[in-house]
C-alpha positions in Angstrom: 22.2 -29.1 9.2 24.2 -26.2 11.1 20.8 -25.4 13.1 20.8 -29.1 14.1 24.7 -29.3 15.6 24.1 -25.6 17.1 21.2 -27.5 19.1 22.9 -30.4 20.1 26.3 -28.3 21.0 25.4 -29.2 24.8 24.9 -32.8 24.6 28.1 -33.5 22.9 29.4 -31.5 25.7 27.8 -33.5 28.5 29.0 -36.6 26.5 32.9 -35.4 26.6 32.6 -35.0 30.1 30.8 -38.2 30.5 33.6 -40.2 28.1 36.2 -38.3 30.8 34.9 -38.9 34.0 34.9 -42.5 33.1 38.3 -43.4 33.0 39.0 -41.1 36.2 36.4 -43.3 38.3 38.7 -46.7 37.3 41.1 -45.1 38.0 40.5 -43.6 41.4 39.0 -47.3 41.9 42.0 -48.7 41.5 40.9 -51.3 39.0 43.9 -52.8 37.0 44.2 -52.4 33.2 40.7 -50.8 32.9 41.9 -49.9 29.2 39.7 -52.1 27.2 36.9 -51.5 29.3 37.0 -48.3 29.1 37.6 -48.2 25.1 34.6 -50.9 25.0 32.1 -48.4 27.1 33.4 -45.4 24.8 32.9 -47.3 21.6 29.5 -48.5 22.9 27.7 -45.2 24.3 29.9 -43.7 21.0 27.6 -46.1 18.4 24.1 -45.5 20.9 25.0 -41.4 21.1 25.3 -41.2 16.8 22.5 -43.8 16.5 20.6 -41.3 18.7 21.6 -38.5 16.7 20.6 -39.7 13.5 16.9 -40.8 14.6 16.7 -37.3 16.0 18.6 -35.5 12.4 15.4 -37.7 10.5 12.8 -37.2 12.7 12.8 -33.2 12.7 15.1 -33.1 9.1 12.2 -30.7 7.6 11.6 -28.4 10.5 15.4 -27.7 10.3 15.7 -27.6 7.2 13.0 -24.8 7.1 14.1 -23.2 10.1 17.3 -22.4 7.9 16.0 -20.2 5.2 16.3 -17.0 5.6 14.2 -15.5 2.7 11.7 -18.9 2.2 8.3 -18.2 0.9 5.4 -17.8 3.6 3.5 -20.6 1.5 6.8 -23.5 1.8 6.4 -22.5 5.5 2.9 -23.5 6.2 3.1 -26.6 4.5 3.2 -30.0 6.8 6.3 -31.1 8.0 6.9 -34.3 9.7 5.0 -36.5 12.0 7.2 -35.3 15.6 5.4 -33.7 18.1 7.7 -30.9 18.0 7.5 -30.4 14.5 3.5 -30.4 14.9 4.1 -28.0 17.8 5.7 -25.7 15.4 3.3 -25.7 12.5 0.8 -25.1 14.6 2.3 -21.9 16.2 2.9 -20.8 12.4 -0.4 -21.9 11.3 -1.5 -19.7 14.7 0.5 -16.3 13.6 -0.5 -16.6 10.1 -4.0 -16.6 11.3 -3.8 -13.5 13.0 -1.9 -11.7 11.0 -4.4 -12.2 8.3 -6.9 -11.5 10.6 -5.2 -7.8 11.5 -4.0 -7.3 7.8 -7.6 -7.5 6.4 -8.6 -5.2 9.4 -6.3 -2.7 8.6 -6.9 -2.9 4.4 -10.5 -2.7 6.1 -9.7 0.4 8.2 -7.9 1.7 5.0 -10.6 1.9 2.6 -13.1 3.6 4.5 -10.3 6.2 5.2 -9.6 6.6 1.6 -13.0 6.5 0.7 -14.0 9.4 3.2 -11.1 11.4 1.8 -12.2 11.3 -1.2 -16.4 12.4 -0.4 -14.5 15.1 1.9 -13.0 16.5 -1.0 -15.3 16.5 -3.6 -18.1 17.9 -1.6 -16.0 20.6 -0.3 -15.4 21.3 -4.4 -18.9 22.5 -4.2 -18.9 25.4 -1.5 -15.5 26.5 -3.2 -17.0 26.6 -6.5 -20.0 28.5 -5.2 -17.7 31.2 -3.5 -16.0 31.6 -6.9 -19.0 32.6 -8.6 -19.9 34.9 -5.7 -16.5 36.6 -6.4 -17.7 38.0 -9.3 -20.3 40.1 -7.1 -17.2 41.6 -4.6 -15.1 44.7 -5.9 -11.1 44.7 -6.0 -9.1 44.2 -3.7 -11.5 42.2 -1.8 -12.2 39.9 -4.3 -8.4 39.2 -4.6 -7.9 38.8 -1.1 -10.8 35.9 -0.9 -9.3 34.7 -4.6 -6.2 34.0 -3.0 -7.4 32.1 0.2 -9.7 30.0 -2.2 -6.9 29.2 -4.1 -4.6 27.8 -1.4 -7.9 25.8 0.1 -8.8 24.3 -3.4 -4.5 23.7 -3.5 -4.7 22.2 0.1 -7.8 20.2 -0.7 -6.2 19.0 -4.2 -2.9 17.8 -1.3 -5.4 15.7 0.8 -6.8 14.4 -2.5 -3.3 13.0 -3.2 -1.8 11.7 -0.5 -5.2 9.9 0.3 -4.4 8.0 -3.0 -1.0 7.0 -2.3 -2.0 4.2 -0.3 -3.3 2.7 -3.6 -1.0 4.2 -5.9 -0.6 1.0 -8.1 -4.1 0.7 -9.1 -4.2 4.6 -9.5 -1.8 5.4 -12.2 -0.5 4.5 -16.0 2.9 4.8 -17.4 2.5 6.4 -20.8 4.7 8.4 -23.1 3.4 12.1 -22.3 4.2 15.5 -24.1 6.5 17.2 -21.2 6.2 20.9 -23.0 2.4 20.3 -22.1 2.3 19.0 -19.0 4.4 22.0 -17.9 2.1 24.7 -19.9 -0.9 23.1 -17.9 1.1 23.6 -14.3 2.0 26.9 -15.0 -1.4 27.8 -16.8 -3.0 26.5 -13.5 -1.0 28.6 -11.3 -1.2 31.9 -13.6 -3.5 34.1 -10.6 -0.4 33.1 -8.3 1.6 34.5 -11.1 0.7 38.1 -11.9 -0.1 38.3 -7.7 3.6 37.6 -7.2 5.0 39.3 -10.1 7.1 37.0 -11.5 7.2 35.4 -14.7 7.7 31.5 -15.8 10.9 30.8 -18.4 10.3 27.6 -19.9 12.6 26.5 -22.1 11.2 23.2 -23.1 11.3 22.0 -27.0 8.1 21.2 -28.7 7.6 17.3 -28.9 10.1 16.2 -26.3 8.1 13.2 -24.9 9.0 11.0 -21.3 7.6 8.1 -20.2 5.1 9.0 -17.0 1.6 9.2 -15.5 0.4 12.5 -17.0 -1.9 13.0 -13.5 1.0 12.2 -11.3 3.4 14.2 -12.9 1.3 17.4 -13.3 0.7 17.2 -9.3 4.4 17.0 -8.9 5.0 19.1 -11.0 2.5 21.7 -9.4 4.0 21.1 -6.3 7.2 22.5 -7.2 6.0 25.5 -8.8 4.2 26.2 -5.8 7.0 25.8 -3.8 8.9 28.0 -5.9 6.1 30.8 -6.4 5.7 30.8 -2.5 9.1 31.1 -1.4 10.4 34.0 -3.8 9.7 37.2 -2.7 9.7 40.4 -4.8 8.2 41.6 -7.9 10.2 41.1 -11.4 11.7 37.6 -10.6 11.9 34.2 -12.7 11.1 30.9 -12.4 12.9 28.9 -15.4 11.7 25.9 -15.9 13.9 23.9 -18.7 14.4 20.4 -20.4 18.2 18.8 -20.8 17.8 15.7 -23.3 20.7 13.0 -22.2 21.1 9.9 -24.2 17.0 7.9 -23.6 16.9 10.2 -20.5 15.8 13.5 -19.4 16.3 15.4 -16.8 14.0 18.6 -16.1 15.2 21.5 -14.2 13.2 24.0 -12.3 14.9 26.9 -10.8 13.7 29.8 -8.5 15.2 32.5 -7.3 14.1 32.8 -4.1 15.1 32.5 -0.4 16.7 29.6 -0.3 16.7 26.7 2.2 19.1 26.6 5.2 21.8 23.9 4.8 21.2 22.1 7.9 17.4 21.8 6.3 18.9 20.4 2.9 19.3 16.6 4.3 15.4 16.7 5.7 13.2 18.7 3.3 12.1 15.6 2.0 10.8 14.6 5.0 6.7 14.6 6.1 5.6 17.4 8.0 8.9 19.1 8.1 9.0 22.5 7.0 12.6 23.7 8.2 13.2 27.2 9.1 12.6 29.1 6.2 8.6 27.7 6.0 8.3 28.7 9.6 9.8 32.1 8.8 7.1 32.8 5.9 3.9 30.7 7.4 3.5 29.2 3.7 5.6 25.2 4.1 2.9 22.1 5.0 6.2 20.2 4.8 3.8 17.5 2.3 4.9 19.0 -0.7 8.6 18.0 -1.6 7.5 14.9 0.7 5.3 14.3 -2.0 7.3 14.7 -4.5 9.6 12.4 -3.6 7.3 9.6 -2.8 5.7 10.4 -6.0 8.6 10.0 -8.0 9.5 6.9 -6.0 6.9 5.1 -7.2 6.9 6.3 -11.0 10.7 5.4 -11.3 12.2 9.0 -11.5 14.9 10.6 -9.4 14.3 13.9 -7.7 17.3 16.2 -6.4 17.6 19.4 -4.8 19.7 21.9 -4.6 19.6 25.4 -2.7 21.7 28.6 -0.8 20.3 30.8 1.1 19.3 34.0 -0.6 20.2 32.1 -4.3 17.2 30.4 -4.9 16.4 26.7 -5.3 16.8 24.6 -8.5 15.1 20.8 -8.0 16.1 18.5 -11.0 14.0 15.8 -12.2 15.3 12.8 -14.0 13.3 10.5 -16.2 15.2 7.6 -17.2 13.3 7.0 -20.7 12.0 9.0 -23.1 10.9 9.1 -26.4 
């Protein structure tokens, strides 16, 4: 009803003027006691201007009507509305759009698949030539063979990356919420990551209790997870270093702690380290930051329901806290 006034705002207007000038041309005429003619024309353009109205408020009373809702469903849109040409007009443009946005949406979902599928060929048949340098490994002599260990690792870590963020386009038909052991899952991340371990000289503190269970995607949460060890492993320097990785149990949540104690992020790089692609001065600075991992991370989390927060000074290490909002 409001969209209907707003449109007719200008012929009401032109009206007022019209019911003015009226009287001013009697008068200017010089007519004598032009009163009751003038109240008779009012009254009877008054009556053929609401009549008018009303015809018009019926005639189009849908196409307003759906013009009005903001947050209406795409499906009450399409439907017919009345007879009126405009109305027609009008369902016809919609019936236009909706075409060809279907018509880009299934080209893009199109455009989508092959991408994800081609990711995920790439990937596994670059697990064969990786796998197949491994076992030649075992031919090269120290410290060769670390050198090459330690590229392969970061390629088989980069290709694992691709994997992942591939998949996130169709993250709801790619994971299941479950009640997982969190003690495990950690043991498997830094069990994975053991080579980049003893090469960096630091040692993992978990402090985790047996049996403490949240609710996650196990596959999810061990890339995450392994994401922020990484992190962590790559950004302390120095032999004889920690990582502590720990569980805090509060009320039916949890919240999982990891703390380095490495370099540090700068704190006008604190608001954006989330970001894609952004690796901030200190990944510049040591040439080991994609700027995908926390992005990750956080998308990851996103989408499984837990909150991630981070926390860091330069020089004093990093600590990123993980909440889970139910647990077992």
């Amino acid at each position: 009803m409001k969209l209907f006034w707003k449109e007719h705002v200008p012929l009401l207007l032109f009206y007022s003027v019209q019911v003015a000038l009226v009287p001013l041309l009697y008068w200017l005429a010089g007519e004598g006691r032009p009163f009751a003619i003038v109240l008779y024309g009012f009254l009877l353009s008054t009556v053929v201007l609401a009549l008018y109205l009303i015809y018009r408020y019926y005639q189009h009373r849908e196409l307003y009507r759906r013009l009005e809702l903001s947050h209406a469903a795409l499906e009450e849109l399409l439907q017919p509305m009345d007879e009126a040409p405009l109305s027609d007009a009008v369902h016809e443009l919609l019936h236009s759009y909706h075409r060809h946005f279907k018509d880009q949406l299934q080209q893009q979902q199109s455009g989508n698949e092959q991408h994800l599928v081609f990711m995920n060929r790439w990937v596994h048949q670059m697990k064969t030539p990786i796998s197949v340098i491994q076992l030649l490994l075992q031919e090269l002599e120290e410290p060769a063979a670390d050198s090459v260990q330690e590229e392969l690792d970061r390629l088989r870590k980069g290709l694992e990356m691709v994997l992942y963020t591939a998949r996130l386009d169709r993250f709801e038909h790619d994971f299941s919420v479950e009640a997982v052991e969190l003690r495990q899952i950690v043991n498997e991340v830094v069990a994975g990551n053991r080579k980049l371990f003893i090469r960096k000289g630091i040692t993992p503190l978990l402090q985790i209790r047996e049996g403490l269970k949240v609710y996650s995607d196990a596959k999810w949460l061990r890339f995450l997870l392994d994401q922020i060890v990484v992190n962590a492993l790559n950004y302390t320097v120095g032999t004889g270093k920690m990582i502590s990785i720990s569980a805090e149990e509060l009320g039916n949540s949890c919240k999982l702690t990891v703390q380095d104690q490495g370099i540090g992020i700068e704190k006008e790089d604190l608001n954006r380290v989330f970001h894609p692609y952004y690796t901030g001065e200190r990944g510049r600075q040591y040439h080991e930051s994609t700027g995908m991992g926390l992005y990750l991370v956080k998308e990851v989390c996103g989408r499984l329901g837990h909150e991630v927060a981070l926390q860091s000074k330069p020089g004093a290490g990093t600590t990123i806290t993980l909440l889970f909002q139910h647990r077992t």
